[in-house]
LUMFITI-650192 format. One line per field, with one value per residue: residue number from 0; x, y, z of N, C-alpha, C, O, CB in turn. Coordinates in Angstrom, 1 decimal. Glycine has a CB too. Layout:
<rs>
koltor [NUM|...];
n_east [X|...];
n_north [Y|...];
n_up [Z|...];
ca_east [X|...];
ca_north [Y|...];
ca_up [Z|...];
c_east [X|...];
c_north [Y|...];
c_up [Z|...];
o_east [X|...];
o_north [Y|...];
o_up [Z|...];
cb_east [X|...];
cb_north [Y|...];
cb_up [Z|...];
</rs>
This chain:
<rs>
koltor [0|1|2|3|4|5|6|7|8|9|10|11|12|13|14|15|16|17|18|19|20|21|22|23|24|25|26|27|28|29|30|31|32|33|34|35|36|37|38|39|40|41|42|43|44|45|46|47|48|49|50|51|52|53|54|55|56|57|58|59|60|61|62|63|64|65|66|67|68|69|70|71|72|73|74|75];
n_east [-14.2|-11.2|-10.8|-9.7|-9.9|-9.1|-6.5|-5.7|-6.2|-4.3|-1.9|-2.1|-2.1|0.6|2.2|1.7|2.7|5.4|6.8|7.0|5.2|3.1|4.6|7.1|6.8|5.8|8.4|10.4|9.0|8.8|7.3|4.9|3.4|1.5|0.6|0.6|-1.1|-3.7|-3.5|-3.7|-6.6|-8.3|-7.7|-8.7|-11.3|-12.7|-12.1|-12.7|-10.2|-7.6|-5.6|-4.5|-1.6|-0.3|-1.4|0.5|3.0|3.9|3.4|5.3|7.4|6.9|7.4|6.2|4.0|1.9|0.0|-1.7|-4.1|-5.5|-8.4|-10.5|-12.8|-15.2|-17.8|-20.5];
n_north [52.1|54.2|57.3|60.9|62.4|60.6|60.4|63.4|63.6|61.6|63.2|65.4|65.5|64.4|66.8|68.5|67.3|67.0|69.7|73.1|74.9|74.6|76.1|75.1|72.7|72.5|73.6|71.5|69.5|71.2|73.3|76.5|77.5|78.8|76.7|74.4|75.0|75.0|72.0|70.8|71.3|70.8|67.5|67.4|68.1|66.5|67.0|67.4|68.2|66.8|64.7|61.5|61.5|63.5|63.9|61.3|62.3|64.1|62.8|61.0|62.6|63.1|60.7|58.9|56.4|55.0|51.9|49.7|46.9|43.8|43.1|40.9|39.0|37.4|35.2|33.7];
n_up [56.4|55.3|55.4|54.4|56.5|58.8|58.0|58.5|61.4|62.2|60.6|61.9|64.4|65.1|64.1|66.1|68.0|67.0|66.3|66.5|65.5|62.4|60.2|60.8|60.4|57.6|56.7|56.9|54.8|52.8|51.8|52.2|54.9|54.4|52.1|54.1|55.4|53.8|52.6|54.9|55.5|53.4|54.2|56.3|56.0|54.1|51.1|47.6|46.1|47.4|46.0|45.1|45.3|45.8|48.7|49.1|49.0|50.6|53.1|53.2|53.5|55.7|57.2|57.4|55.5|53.5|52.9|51.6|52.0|51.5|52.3|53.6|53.4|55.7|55.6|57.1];
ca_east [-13.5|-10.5|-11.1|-9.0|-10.3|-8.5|-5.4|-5.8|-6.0|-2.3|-0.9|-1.9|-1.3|2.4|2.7|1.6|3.8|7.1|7.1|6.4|4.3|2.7|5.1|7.9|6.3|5.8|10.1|10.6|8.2|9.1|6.2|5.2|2.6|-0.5|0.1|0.1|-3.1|-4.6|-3.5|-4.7|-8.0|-8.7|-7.8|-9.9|-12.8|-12.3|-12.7|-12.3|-9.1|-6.8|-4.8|-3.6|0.5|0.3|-1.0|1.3|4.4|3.9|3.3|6.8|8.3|7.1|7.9|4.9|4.0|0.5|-0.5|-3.2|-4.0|-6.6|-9.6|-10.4|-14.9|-15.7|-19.4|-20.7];
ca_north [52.8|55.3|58.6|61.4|62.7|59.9|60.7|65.0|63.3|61.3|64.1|67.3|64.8|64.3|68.3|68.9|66.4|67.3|70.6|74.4|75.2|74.2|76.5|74.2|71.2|73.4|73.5|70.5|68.6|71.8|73.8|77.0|77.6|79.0|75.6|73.6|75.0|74.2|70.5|70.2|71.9|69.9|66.7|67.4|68.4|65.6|67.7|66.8|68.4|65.5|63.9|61.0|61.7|64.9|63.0|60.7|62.7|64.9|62.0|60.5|63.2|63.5|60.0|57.8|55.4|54.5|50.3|48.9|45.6|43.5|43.1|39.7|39.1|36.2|35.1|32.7];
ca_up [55.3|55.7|54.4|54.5|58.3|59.7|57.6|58.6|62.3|62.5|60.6|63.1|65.9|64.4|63.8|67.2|68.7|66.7|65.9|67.2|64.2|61.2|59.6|60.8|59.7|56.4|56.0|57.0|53.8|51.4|52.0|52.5|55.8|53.8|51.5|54.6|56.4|52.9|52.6|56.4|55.1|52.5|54.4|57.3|55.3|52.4|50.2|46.1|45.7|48.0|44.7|46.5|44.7|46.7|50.0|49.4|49.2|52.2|54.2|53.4|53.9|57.3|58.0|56.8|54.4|53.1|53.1|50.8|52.3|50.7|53.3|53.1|53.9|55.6|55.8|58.1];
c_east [-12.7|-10.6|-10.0|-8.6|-9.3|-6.5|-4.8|-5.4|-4.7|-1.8|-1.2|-1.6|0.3|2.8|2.7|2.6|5.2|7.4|6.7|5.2|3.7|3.4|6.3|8.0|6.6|7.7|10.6|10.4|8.1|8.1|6.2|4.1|1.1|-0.9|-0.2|-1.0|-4.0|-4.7|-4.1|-6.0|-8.9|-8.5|-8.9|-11.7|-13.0|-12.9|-12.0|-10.9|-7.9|-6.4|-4.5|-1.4|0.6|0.4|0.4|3.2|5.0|3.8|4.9|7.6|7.8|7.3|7.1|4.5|2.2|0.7|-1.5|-3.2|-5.5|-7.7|-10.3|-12.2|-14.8|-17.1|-19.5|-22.3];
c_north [53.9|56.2|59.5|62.2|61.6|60.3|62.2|64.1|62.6|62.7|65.4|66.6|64.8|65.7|68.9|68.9|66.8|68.7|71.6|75.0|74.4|74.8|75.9|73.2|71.7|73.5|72.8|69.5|69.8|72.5|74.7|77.0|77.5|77.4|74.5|73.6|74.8|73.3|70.2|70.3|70.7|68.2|66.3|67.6|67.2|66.2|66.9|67.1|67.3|64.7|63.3|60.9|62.6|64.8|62.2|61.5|63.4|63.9|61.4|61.0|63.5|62.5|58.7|57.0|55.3|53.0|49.9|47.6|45.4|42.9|41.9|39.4|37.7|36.3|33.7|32.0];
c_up [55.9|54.6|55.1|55.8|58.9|59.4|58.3|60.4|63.0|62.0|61.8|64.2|65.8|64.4|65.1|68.3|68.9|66.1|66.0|66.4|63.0|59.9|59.2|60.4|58.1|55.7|55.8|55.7|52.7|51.0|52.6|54.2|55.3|53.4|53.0|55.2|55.1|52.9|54.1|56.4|54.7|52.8|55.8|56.8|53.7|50.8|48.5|46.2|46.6|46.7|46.1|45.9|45.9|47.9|50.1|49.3|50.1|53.2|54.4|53.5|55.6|58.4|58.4|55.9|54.4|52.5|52.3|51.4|51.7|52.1|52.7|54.2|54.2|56.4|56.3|57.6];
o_east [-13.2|-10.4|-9.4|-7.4|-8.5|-5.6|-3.7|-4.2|-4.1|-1.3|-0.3|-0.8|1.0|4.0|3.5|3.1|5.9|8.4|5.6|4.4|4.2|3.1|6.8|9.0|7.6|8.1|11.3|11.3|7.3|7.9|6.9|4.4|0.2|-1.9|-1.2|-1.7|-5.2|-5.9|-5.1|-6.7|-9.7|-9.0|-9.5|-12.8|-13.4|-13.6|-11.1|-10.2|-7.0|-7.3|-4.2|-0.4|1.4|1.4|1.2|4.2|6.2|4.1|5.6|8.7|8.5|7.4|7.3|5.4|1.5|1.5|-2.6|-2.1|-6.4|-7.1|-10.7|-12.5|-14.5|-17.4|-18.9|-22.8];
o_north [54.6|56.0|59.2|62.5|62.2|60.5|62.2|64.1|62.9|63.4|66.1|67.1|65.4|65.9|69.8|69.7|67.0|68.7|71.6|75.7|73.2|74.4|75.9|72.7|71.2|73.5|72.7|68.8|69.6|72.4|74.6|75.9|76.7|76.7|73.8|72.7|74.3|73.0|69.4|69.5|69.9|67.4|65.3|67.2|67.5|65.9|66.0|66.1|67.2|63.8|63.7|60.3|62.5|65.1|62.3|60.9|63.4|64.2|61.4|60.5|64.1|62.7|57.9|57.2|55.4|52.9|50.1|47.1|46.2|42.1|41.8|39.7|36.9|37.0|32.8|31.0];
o_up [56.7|53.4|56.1|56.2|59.7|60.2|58.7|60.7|64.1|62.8|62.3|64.9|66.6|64.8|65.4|69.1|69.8|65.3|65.5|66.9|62.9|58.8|58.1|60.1|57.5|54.5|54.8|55.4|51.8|49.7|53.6|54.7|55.5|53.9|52.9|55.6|55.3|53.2|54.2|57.0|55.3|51.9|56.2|57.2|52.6|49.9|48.3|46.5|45.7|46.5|47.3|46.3|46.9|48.5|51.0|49.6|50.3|54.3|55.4|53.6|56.5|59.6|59.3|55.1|55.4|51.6|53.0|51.3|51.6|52.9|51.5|55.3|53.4|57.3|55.9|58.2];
cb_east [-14.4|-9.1|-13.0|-9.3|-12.4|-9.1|-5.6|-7.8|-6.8|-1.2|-0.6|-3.5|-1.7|2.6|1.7|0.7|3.9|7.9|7.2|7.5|5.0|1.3|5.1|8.3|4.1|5.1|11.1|10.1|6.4|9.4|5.3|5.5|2.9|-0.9|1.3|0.7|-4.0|-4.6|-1.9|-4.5|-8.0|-7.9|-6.7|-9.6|-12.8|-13.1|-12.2|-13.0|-9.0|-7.9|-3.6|-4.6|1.2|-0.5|-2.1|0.9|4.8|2.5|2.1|7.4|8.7|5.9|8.2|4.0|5.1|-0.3|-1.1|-3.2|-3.6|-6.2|-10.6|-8.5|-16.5|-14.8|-20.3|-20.6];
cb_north [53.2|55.0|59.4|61.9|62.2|58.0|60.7|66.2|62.8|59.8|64.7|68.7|63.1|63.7|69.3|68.4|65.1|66.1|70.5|75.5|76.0|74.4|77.4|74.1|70.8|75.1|73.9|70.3|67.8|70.9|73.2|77.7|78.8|80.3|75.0|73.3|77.0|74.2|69.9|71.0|73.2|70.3|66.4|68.7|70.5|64.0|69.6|67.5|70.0|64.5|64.7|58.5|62.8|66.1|61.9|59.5|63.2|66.2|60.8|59.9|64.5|64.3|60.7|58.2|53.8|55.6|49.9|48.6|45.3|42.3|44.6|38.6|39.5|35.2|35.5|33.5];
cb_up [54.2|56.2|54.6|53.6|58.9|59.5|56.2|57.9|62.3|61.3|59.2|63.7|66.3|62.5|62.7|67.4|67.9|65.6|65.3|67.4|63.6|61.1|59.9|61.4|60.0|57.1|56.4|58.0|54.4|50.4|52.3|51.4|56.6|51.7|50.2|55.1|57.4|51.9|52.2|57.8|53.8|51.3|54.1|58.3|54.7|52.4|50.6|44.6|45.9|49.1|43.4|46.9|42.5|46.7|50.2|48.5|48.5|52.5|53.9|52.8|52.8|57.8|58.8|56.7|54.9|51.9|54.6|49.0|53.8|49.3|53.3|53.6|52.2|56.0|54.4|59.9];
</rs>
């Protein structure tokens, strides 16, 4: 199962990657710094507050997409 930890893990690798800061990440997806070390907080720690609208709109703006695929069980 993917939980929000794996999500918090692409994005700081991605922020790390492409940009001097988390402030610059932060201008870039329309945000200020504090709000992005919260949303990083709260997805490293899965915490309740993670709405997935809010995930999902910071992710596409930074150049990501979220997949549902149906997980298909086979038993032997």
């Amino acid at each position: 199962m993917t939980d929000t930890k794996v999500v918090y893990e692409i994005l700081d690798r991605h922020i790390r990657l492409n940009y001097n800061s988390r402030a610059e990440f932060g201008r870039e997806v329309g945000m200020v710094r504090q709000n992005v070390n919260e949303f990083m907080c709260i997805l490293k720690k899965c915490r309740p507050g993670n709405s997935f609208n809010k995930i999902s709109r910071i992710l596409e703006k930074a150049g990501y997409k979220i997949e549902i695929k149906k997980i298909i069980w086979l038993f032997w």
